[in-house]
C-alpha positions in Angstrom: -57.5 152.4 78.7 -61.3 152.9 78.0 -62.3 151.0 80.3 -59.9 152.9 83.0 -61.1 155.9 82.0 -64.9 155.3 82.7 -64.1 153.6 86.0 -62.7 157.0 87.2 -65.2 159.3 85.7 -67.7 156.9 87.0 -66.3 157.0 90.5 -65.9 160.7 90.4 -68.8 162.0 89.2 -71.0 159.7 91.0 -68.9 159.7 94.2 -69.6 163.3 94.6 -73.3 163.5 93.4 -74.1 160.8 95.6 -72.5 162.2 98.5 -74.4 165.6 97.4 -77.2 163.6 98.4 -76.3 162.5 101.7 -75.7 166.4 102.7 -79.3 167.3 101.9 -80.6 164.1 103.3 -78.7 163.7 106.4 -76.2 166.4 106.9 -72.9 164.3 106.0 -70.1 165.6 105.1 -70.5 169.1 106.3 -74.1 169.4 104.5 -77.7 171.2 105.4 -79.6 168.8 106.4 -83.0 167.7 104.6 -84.9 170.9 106.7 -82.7 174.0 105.4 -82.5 172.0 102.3 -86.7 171.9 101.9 -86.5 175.8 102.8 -84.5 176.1 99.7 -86.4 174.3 97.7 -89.4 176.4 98.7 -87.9 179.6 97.6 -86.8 178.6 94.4 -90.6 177.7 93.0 -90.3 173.6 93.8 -93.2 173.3 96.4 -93.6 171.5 98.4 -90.5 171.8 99.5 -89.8 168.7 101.8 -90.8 166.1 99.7 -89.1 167.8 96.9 -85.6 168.4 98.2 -86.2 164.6 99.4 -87.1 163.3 95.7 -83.4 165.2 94.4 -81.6 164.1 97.6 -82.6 160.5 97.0 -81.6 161.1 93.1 -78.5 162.2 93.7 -77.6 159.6 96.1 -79.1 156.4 94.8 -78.1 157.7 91.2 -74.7 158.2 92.4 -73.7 155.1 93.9 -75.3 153.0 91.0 -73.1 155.5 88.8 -69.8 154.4 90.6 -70.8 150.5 90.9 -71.7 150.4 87.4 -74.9 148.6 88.5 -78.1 148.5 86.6 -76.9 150.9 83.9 -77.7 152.9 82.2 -80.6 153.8 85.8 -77.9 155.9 87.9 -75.9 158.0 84.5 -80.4 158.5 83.8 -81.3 159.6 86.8 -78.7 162.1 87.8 -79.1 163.8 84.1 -82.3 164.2 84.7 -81.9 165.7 88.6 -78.7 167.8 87.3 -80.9 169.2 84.2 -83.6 170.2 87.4 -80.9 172.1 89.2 -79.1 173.9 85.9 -82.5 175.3 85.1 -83.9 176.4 88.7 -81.7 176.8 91.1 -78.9 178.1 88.9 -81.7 180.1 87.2 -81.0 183.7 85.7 -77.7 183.7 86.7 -75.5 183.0 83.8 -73.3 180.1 82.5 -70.7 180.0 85.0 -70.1 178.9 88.8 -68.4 182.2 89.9 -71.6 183.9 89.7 -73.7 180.8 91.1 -74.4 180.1 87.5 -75.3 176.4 86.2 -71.6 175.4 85.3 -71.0 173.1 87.5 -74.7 171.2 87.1 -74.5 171.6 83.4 -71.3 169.7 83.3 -72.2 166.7 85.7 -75.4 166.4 83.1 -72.9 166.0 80.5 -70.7 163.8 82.3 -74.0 161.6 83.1 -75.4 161.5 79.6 -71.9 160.5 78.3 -71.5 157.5 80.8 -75.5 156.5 79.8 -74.6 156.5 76.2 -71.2 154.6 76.8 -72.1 152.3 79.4 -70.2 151.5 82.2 -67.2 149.7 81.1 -65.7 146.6 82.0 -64.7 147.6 85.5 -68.6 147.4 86.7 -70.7 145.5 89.1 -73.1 144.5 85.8 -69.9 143.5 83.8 -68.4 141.5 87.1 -72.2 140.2 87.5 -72.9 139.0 84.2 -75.9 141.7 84.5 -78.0 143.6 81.4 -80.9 145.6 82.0 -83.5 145.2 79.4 -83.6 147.7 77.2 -87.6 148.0 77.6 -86.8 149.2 81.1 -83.8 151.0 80.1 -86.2 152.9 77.6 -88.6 153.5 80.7 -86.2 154.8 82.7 -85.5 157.5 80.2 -88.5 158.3 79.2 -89.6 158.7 82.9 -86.6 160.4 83.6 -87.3 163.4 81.1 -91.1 163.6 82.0 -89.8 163.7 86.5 -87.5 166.6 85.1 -89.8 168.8 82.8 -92.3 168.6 85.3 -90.4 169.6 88.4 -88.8 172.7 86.1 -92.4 173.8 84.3 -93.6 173.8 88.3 -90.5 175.8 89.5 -91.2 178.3 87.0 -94.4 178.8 87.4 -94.6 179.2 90.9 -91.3 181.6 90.4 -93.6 183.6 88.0 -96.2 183.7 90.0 -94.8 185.0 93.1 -92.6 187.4 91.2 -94.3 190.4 92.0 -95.4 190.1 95.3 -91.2 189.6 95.7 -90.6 192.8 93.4 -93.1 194.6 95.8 -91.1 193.3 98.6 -87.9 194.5 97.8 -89.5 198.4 96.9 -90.9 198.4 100.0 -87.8 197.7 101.5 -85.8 200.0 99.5 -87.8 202.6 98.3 -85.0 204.6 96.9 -84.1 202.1 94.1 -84.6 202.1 90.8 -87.7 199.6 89.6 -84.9 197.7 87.6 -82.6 197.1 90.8 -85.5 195.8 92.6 -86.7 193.7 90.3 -82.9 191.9 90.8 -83.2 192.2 94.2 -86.5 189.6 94.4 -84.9 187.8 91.5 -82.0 187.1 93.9 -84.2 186.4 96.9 -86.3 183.5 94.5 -83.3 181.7 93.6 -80.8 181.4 96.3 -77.3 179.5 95.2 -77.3 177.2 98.4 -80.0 175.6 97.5 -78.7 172.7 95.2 -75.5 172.8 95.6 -74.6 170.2 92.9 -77.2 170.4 91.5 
């Protein structure tokens, strides 16, 4: 039954994330497209945008599919905690805990979902189990350790930038409206910095 249950979850959760990745990339499955994606990206403080939204698209899609082979593991359940913790904490930014409100639900739960199929492994229905395969746990130990430093660095840079360019945006939006309050404004640019297309899963 174990082993069942973390075949599904890791066909689920890294089905999706991986085909997450694909939509920014390429466009599949109904998505963006790497350009609008990199525009996103821009606005919500990770600049450059291009190379960017191509670093999380590759994440999600190459941490996805080792997630539902159950190859090299614990590398994919690693890599997409790290890219989901990314997206809770900028694009999902300031806007609550939950998805109605573009809040970082739905990221926030695939970084769980990750971090429990890391710690776990992958079961006996895997490609490393089928394979005879281990990775060493120096590398395994790297991967985390580089995964953690990848994702405080991209959210310290997404914050700062968002700082930064916080009230030229606030100025924006008074201009604009120039009957609203200070306070309404300030939301206004606040919405404008942190579109909820942008990361879609994450």
């Amino acid at each position: 039954m174990r082993d069942t249950t973390l075949f599904g979850l890791r066909l689920t959760l890294g089905g999706y994330l991986a085909a997450h990745g694909a939509q920014k990339l390429f466009g599949a499955f109904g998505g963006r497209g790497l350009e609008a994606s990199a525009d996103g990206f821009d606005r919500i403080g990770l600049a450059p945008g291009r190379p960017m939204a191509t670093l999380a698209a590759t994440a999600e899609l190459t941490g996805g599919l080792l997630t539902a082979a159950g190859l090299a593991d614990p590398l994919g359940p690693i890599t997409l905690t790290a890219t989901m913790a990314v997206a809770s904490t900028t694009g999902h930014r300031g806007k609550g805990p939950f998805a109605a409100k573009g809040g970082f639900e739905l990221p926030l739960t695939n970084m769980a979902a990750a971090a429990a199929l890391g710690a776990t492994g992958p079961g006996r229905f895997s490609l490393d189990s089928l394979l005879g395969l281990r990775l060493p746990r120096r590398l395994a130990r790297l991967a985390l350790v580089g995964g953690v430093a990848a994702a405080a660095t991209m959210i310290a840079r997404s914050a700062v930038r968002v700082r930064r360019d916080m009230p030229a945006m606030a100025s924006a939006a008074e201009a604009s409206f120039p009957h609203t309050s200070g306070r309404a404004a300030d939301s206004s640019a606040e919405g404008r910095v942190r579109p909820s297309a942008v990361t879609g899963a994450g």
